[in-house]
ZAZAVEX-585620 format. One record per residue (C-alpha): residue number from 0; x, y, z; residue in one letter. Coordinates in steps of 0.02 Angstrom, whole numbers, plus 50000, padded with zeros to 5 digits. Layout:
- num/u/v/w/residuo
- NUM/X/Y/Z/a
...
***
This chain:
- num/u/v/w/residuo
- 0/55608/54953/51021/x
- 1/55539/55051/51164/x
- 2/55608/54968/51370/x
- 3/55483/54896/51473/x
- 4/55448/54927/51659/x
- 5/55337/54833/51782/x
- 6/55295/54847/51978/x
- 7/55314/54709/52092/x
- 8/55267/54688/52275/x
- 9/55164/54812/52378/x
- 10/55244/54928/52476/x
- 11/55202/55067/52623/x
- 12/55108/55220/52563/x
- 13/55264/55313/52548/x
- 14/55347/55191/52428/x
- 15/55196/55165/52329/x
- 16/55201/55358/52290/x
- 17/55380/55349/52248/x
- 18/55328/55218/52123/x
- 19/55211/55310/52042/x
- 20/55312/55447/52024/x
- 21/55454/55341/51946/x
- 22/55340/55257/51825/x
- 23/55293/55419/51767/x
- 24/55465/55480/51754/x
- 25/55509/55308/51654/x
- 26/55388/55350/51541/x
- 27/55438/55515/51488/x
- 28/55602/55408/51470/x
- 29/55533/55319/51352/x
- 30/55493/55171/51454/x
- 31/55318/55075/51440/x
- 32/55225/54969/51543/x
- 33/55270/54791/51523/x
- 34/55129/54671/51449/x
- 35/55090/54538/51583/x
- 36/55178/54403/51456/x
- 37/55325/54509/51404/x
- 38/55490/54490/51512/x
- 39/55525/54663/51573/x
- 40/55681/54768/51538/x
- 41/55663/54829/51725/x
- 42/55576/54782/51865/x
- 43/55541/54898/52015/x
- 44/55532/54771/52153/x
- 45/55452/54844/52312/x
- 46/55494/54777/52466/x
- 47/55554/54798/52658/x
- 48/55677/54771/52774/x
- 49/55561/54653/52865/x
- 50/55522/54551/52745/x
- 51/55660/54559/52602/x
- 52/55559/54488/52444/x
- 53/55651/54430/52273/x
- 54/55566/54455/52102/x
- 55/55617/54311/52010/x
- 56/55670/54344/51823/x
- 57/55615/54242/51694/x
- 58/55789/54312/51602/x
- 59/55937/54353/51640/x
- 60/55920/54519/51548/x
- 61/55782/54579/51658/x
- 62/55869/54719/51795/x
- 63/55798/54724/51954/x
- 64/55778/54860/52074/x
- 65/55727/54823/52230/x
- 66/55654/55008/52336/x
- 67/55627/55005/52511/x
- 68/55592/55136/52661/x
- 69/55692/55155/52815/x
- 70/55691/55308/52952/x
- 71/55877/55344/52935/x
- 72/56041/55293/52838/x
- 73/56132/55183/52953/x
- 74/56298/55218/53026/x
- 75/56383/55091/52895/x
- 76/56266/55116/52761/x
- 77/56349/54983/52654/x
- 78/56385/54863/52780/x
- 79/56193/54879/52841/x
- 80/56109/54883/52681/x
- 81/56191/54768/52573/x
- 82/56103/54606/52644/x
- 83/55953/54660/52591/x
- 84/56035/54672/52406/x
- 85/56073/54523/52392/x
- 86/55921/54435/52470/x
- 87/55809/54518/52354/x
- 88/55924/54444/52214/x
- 89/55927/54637/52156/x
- 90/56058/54719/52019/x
- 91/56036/54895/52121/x
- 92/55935/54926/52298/x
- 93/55837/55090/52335/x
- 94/55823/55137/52517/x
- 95/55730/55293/52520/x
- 96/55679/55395/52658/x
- 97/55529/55478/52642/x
- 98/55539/55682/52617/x
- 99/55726/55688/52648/x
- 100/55815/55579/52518/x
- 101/55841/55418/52420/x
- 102/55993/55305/52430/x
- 103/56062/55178/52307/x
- 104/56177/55030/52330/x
- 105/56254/54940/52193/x
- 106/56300/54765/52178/x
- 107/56517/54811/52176/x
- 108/56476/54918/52340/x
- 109/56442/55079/52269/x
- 110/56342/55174/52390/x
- 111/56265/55362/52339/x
- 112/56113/55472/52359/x
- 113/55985/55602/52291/x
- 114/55887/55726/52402/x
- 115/55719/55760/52370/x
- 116/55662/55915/52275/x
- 117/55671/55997/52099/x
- 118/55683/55860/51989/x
- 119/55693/55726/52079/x
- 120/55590/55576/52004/x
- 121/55690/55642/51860/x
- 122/55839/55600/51921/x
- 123/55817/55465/52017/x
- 124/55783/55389/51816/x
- 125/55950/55463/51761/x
- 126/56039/55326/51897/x
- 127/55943/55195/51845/x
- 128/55926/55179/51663/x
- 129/56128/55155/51617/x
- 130/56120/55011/51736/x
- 131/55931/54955/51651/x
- 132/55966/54988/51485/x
- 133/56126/54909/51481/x
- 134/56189/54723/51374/x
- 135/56264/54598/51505/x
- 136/56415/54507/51414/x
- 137/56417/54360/51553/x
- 138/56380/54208/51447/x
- 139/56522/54077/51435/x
- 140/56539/53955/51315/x
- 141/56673/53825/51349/x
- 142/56772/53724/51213/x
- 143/56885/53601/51272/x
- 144/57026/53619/51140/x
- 145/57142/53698/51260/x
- 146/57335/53634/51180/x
- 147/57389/53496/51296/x
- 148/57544/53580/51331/x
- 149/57444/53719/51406/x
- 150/57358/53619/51527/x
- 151/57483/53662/51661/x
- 152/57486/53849/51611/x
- 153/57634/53955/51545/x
- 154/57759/54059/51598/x
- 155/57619/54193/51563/x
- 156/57518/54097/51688/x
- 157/57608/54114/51840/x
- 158/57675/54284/51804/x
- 159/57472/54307/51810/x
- 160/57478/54210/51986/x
- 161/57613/54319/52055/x
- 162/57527/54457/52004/x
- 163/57375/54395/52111/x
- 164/57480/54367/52255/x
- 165/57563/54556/52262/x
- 166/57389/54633/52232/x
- 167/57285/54519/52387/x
- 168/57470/54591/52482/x
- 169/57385/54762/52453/x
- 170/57239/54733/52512/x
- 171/57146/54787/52346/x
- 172/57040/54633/52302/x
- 173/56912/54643/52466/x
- 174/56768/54501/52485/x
- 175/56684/54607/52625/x
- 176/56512/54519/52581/x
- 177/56516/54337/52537/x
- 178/56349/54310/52435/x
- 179/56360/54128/52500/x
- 180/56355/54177/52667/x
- 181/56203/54290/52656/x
- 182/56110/54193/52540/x
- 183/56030/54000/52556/x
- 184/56099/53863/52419/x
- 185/55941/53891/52314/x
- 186/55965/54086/52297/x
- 187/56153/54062/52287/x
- 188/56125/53955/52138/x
- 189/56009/54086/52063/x
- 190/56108/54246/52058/x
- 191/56259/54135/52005/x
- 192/56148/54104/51856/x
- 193/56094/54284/51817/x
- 194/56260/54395/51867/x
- 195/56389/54280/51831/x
- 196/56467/54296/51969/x
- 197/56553/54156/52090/x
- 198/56570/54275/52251/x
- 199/56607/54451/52288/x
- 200/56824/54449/52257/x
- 201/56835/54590/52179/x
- 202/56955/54665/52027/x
- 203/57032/54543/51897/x
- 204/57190/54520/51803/x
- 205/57245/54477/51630/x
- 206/57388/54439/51505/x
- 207/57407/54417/51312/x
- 208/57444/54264/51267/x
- 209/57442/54292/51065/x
- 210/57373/54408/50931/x
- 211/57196/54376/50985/x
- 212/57194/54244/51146/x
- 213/57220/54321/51310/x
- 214/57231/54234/51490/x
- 215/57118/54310/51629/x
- 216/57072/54270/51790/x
- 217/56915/54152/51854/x
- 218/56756/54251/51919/x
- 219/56722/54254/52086/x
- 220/56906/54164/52126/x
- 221/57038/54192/52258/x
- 222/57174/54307/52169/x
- 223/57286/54261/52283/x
- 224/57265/54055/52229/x
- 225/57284/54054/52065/x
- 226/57363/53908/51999/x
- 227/57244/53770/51919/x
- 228/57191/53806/51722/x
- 229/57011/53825/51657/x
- 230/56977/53848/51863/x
- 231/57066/53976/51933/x
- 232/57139/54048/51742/x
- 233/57046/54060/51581/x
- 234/57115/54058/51405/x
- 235/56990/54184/51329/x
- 236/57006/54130/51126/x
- 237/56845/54246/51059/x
- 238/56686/54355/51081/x
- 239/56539/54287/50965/x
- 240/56438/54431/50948/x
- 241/56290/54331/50883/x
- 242/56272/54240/51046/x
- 243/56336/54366/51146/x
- 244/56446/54267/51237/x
- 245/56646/54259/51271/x
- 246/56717/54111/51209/x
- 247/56849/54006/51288/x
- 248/56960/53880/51263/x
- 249/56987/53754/51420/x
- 250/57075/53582/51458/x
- 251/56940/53430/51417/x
- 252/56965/53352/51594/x
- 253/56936/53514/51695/x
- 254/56780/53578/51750/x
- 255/56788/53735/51708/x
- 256/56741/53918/51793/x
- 257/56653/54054/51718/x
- 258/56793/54186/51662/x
- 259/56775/54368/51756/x
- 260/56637/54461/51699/x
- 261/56750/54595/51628/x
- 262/56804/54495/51466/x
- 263/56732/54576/51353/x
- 264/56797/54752/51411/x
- 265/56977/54650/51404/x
- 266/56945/54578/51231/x
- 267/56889/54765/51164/x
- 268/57059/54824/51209/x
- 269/57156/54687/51156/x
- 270/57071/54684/50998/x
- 271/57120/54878/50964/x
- 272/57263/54893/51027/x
- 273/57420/54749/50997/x
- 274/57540/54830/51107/x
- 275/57434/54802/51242/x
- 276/57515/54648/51355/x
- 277/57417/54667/51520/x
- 278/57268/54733/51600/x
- 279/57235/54758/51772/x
- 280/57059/54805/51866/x
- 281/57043/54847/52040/x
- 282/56924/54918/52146/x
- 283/57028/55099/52195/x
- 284/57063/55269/52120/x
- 285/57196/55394/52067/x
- 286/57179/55578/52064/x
- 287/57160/55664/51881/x
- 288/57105/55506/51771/x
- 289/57003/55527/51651/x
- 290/56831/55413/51681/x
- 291/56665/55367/51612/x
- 292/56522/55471/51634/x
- 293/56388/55334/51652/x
- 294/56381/55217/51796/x
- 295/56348/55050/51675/x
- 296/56355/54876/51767/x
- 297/56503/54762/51768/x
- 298/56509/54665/51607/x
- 299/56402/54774/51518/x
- 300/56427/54792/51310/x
- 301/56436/54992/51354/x
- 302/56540/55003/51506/x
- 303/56673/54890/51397/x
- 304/56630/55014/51275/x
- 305/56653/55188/51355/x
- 306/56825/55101/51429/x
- 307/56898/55054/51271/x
- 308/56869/55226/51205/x
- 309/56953/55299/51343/x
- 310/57106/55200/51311/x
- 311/57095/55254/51137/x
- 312/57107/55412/51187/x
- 313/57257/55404/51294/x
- 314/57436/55473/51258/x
- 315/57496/55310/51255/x
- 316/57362/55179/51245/x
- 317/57477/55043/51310/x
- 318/57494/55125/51466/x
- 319/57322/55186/51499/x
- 320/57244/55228/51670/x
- 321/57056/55241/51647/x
- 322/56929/55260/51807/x
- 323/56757/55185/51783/x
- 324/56623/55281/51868/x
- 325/56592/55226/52036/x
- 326/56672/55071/52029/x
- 327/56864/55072/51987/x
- 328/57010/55089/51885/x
- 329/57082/55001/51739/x
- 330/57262/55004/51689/x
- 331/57316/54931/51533/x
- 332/57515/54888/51516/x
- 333/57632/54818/51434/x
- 334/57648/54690/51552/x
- 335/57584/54655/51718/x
- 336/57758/54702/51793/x
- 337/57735/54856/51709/x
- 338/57592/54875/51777/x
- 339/57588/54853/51949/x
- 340/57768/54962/51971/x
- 341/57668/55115/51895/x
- 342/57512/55103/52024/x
- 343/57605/55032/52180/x
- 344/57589/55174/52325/x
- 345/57487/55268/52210/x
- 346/57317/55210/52217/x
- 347/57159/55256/52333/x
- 348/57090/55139/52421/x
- 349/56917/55240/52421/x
- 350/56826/55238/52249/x
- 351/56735/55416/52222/x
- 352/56538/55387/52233/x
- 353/56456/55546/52132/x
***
């Protein structure tokens, strides 16, 4: 079944040319136009800095790219262009300036560019369709059979909280751009709805609990604060691939908080690998690691896939260090301890952005 593209907005003459030229670089992609019924795949929402327009999906599967032109790349790029991200409820911004370069900004703060020239509709396709193409894992469903002596957490539990606290202590786990700041209730509400997300904390923790049930931390939560169960920590129990969604199992008097959007790239790893006992994902680098080659979104079906065979690939896959292109690291363990006494004073607080 062939993607689907459509055009929204109008846009200067200059992005209305880079349009045209994407459209017919999608195409040769194998993309086609979108009927005026059909939900798209991808949406190329043109817009401006002026007046920062949303295209509203009908679906949370839709990806959105939002393209606007500008003169110059600001000083702070990210810190200047990631507003307009978010108010244009977008999955990926395109600030392009015309006959010098384009520049793409990414929802975890990845920031990076392609000049103009040989190839460059071409390419400017090759960014986008791993993010386009990809299957968001971020549907929760919630079963309130957590074990009543769980309710209060574990000794797993607040080795998970300590774990937290010594990671916010490093400064790793930054909230630089609170979406709830930027964006009024209504729009708030909205991308809640279609990323999954509860805020911008960054990175995420886990532990096994048994053979198949792991805990993880909350999306969107404080990793420093984690203490209350089916809040702040999730008891992930399953992944029902029929429904696409990661199941979990939470106390019946708690209303509960969507799980991180990584789960299901936890729950691949688990799943292989039983001497797995932690995993930890944070938003640095280390030198030499071997990493994805595709830029796929955060709790994407194929980013949890290229991980997990990266981990299968490692010398010891209990102890794996795997980079994710563009965004981060994750380091299974054997336990969080483990863990975090193998990265401390070795990790870079700048993430690569090729």
């Amino acid at each position: 079944m062939a993607l689907t593209y459509a055009v929204h907005g109008e846009g200067t003459p200059a992005l209305e040319t880079l349009a045209k030229g994407l459209c017919a670089a999608l195409e040769r992609r194998g993309y086609r136009p979108s009927a005026q019924d059909d939900v798209p795949n991808l949406v190329l929402n043109l817009t401006s800095r002026e007046t920062p327009r949303p295209y509203r999906r009908k679906a949370q599967a839709t990806f959105v790219l939002s393209i606007l032109e500008i003169e110059e790349i600001p000083p702070e790029p990210v810190q200047a262009m990631y507003p307009y991200l978010v108010r244009t409820l977008s999955n990926m911004l395109l600030a392009y300036i015309p006959g010098k370069e384009a520049h793409f900004f990414t929802l975890d703060l990845g920031h990076y560019s392609e000049p103009e020239g040989e190839g460059f509709y071409h390419r400017l396709v090759e960014r986008i369709h791993p993010m386009a193409s990809a299957r968001l894992v971020i549907k929760n469903r919630f079963e309130p059979d957590l074990e009543p002596e769980l309710w209060e957490g574990d000794e797993l539990t607040r080795e998970l909280s300590r774990a937290g606290k010594i990671l916010d202590s490093w400064n790793l786990l930054p909230a630089p751009f609170p979406i709830d700041k930027i964006l009024p209730p209504e729009d708030f509400r909205h991308v809640q709805r279609l990323y999954g997300i509860g805020g911008l904390s960054y990175g995420n923790l886990s532990v096994r609990k048994d053979e198949k049930r792991f805990w993880m931390s909350a999306s969107g939560v404080d990793k420093a604060n984690l203490r209350v169960i089916g809040r702040d920590i999730l008891l992930v129990k399953d992944y029902d691939e029929k429904e696409n969604c990661i199941v979990l199992s939470v106390p019946p008097h708690i209303e509960p908080r969507r799980v991180s959007v990584d789960a299901i790239e936890h729950w691949m790893i688990y799943q292989e690998h039983p001497e797995v006992g932690a995993i930890i994902h944070v938003h640095a680098w280390m030198d030499g690691v071997p990493a994805t080659q595709a830029h796929y979104p955060c709790g994407s079906y194929e980013l949890a896939k290229s991980v997990a065979e990266l981990v299968r690939k490692a010398p010891d896959p209990a102890r794996a260090v795997v980079g994710l292109k563009n965004h981060g690291l994750t380091i299974t363990g054997r336990s969080l301890s483990d863990i975090l006494e193998r990265i401390e004073g070795k990790l870079i607080r700048q993430v690569p952005m090729t």
